[in-house]
N, C-alpha and C positions, 0 to 999 in steps of 0.2 A: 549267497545273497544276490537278488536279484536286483536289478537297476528300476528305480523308479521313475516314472516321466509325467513332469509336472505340465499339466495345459493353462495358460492364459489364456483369457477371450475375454474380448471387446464387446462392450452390449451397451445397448442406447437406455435412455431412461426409464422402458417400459421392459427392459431384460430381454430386447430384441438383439442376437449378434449382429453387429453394422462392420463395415470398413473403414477405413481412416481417412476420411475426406477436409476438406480446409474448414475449420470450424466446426468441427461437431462437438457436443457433451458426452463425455464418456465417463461410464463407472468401469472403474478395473477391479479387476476379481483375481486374486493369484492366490494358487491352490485354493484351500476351503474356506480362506478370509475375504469378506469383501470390505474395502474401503471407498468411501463415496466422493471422490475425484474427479475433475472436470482435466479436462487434456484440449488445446489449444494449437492449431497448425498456418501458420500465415505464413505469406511471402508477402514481403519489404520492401516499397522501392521508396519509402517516403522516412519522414524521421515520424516513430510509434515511442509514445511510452506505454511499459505494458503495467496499467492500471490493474490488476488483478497483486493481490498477495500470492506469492510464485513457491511453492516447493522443490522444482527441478526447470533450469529453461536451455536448451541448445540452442545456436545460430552457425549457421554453415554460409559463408560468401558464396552464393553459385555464379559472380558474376565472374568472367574469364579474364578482365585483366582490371577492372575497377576496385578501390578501396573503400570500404562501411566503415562504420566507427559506433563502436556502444562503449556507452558514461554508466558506471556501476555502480551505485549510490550516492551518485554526485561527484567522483573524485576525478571529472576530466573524461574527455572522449579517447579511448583507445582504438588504433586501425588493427579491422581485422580483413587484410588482405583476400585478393582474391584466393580461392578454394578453399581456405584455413576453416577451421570449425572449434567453438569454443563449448562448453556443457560446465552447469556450474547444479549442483545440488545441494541443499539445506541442511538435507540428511533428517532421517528420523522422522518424525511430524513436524518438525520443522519449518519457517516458510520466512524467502526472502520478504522485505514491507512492499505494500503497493507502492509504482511509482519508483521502485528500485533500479529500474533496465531502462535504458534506453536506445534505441537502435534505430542509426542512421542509413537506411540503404538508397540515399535521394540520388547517388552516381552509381548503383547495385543494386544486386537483386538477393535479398537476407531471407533465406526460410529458416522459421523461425517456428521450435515447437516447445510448448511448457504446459506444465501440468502446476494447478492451482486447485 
């Protein structure tokens, strides 16, 4: 038996392959299913809530010695230190509510990517 190799690819609205730049809409396509998903890329330096109903969202501190802080459905702000990175998913079809995440990078710099 031979090894099979699955391709992902990134395509914009009109089924054109794009790259991954701050802000684009993205359909993702894996293997021969397509699900019709937008994907979300910022970087943080202010306090965001992310108004969008969220399926999957990371946040990575890139700042070198500063501390952020994201409040996760209201239960309080938590520090996520410099370089730490958090990834939180719904799983399934699933999706966190708008308005869920909050994320403080006003003394940081938060990249921040989810898919909704």
């Amino acid at each position: 038996m031979g090894t099979t190799n699955k391709l992902t690819q990134i395509v914009n609205q009109n089924g054109t392959a794009v790259g991954v730049t701050n802000n684009n809409r993205l359909k993702v396509e894996v293997g021969g299913d397509s699900v019709a998903s937008s994907a979300r890329m910022l970087r943080i330096t202010s306090s965001v809530t992310i108004s969008n109903e969220v399926k999957s969202i990371s946040c990575y501190n890139a700042h070198a010695s500063a501390t952020a802080t994201i409040n996760i459905g209201g239960a309080g702000a938590i520090n996520l230190l410099a370089g730490e990175t958090v990834n939180f998913d719904a799983g399934g079809n699933d999706k966190f509510p708008a308005d869920y995440f909050v994320i403080n990078g006003s003394s940081s710099d938060v990249l921040t990517i989810y898919v909704y």
